[in-house]
N, C-alpha and C positions, 0 to 999 in steps of 0.2 A: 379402496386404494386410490383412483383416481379422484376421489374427493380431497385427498391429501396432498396429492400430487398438485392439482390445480390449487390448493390454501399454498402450497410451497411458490407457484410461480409466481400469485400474486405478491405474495411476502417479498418473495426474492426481487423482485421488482421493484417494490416499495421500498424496499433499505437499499439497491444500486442506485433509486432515485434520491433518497434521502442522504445517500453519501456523495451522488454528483452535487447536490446543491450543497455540501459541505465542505466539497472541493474547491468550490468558487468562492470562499469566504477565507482568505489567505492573508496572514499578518508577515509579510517580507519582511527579512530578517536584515543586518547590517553588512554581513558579509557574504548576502546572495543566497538563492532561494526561498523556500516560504514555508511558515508553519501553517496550515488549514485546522480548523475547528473540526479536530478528530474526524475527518473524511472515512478514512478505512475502515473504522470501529463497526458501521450496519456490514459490512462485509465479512469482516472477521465473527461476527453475531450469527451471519446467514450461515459461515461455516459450523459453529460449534450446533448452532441448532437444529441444522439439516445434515451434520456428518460432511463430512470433509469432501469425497465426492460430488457433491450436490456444491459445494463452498466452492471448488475449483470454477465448474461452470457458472457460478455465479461472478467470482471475481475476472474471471474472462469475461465477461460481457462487459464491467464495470472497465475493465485495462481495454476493451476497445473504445469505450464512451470518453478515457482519458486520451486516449492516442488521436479520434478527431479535435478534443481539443487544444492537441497538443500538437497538431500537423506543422504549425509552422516548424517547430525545432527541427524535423526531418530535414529542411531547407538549407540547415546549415552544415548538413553529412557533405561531403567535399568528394565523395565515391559513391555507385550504388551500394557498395559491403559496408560504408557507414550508416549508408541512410535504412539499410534492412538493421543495421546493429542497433540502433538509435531506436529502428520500431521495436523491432523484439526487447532488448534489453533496457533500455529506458520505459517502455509499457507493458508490453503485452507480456511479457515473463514478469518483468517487477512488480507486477497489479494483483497476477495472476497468482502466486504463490501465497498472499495475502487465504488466499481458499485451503492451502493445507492446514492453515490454524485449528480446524475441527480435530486436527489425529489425537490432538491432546484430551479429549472429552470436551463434558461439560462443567466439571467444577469452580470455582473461582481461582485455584492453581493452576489447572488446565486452560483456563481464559488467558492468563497472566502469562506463560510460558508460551501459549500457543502465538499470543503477538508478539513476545519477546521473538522467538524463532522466524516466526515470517517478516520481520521487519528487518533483523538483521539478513534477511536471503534478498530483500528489496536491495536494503542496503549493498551490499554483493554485486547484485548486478549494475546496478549506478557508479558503485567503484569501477568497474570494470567498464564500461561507458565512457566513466572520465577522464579516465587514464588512457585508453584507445582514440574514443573519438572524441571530447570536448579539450584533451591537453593541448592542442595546437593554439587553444586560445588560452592557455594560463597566463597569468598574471605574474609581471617579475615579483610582486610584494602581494602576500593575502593575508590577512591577521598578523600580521607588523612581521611575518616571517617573509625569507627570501627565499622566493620556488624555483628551486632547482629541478624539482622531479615529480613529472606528474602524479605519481602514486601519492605523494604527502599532499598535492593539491586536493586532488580526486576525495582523500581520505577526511583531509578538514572538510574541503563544500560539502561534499556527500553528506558526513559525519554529523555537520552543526547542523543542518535540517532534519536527518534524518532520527538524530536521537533525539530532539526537540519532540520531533512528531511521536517517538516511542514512548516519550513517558507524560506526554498529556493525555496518550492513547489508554495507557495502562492505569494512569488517575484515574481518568473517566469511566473506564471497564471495571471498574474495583468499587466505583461509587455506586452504581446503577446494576452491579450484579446480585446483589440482595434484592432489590424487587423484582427486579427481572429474571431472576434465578428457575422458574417453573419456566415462564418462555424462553428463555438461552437454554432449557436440557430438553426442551422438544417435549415438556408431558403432556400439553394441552394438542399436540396432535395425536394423542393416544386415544383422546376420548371420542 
């Protein structure tokens, strides 16, 4: 058992590092924020392969490693109850939920569902972020619309990054689940 344990923390390690340096590899989009070269995917992998518990604690460590590099954004909370909103719900919940993706199994429907699910719970909590604490800076015009209400700003920025990021997440997890199929269902830690 602790032999598995310790192949787990290496692994788990390896794909929060492998998904930090995926995070810094960012194509900015036209109407603000940024797609990354499927950042979450070793995360969502660490989930289905180590079971969702194990997935949690991993993608916590991963939403801490975004939130130092994401400290400036704090700077701009205008309260301390934004600047704690900003922590938690811009990282350390949004990153973190990424680790429920295991509840679904291991299948290639269970992969596909389990990031459909956590991505929209990311998404969730950035709505709610942008509508609380980044609406003070909206924009009177965003995608040739006129912003009246934070909720439709919060829900296009959110939205056009975050589904970007959904389904090049789901491409890629669809392409590479056939070979990787034995290691995403955890059998090679059986032997």
């Amino acid at each position: 058992m602790k032999k598995n344990t310790t192949r787990m923390l290496v692994e788990s390690a390896l794909l929060i590092a492998v998904a930090t340096v995926l995070s810094m590899i960012k194509i900015d989009l036209p109407f603000g924020g940024g797609v990354t070269i499927v950042s979450m995917l070793p995360i969502v992998i660490a989930s289905h392969r180590f079971g969702w518990k194990w997935g949690i604690l991993t993608a916590f460590v991963y939403s801490l490693i975004q939130l130092l590099f994401g400290l400036d954004n704090v700077g701009y909370a205008s309260t301390l109850a934004t600047a704690i909103g900003v922590i938690f719900l811009d990282y350390v919940i949004a990153y973190t939920v990424l680790g429920l993706s295991g509840i679904f199994g291991t299948t290639r429907g269970a992969v596909a569902a389990g990031i459909a699910v956590t991505f929209v719970l990311r998404f969730v909590c950035h709505l709610i972020t942008g509508v609380w604490i980044w609406g003070e800076w909206m924009p009177e015009e965003f995608m040739g619309l006129t912003m009246t209400s934070p909720w439709l700003y919060s829900f296009l920025y959110n939205g056009w990054y975050m589904l970007a990021e959904l389904v090049a997440t789901e491409i890629v997890a669809m392409l590479i689940y056939s070979p990787l199929k034995k290691y995403i269902s955890g059998g090679d830690l059986r032997a």
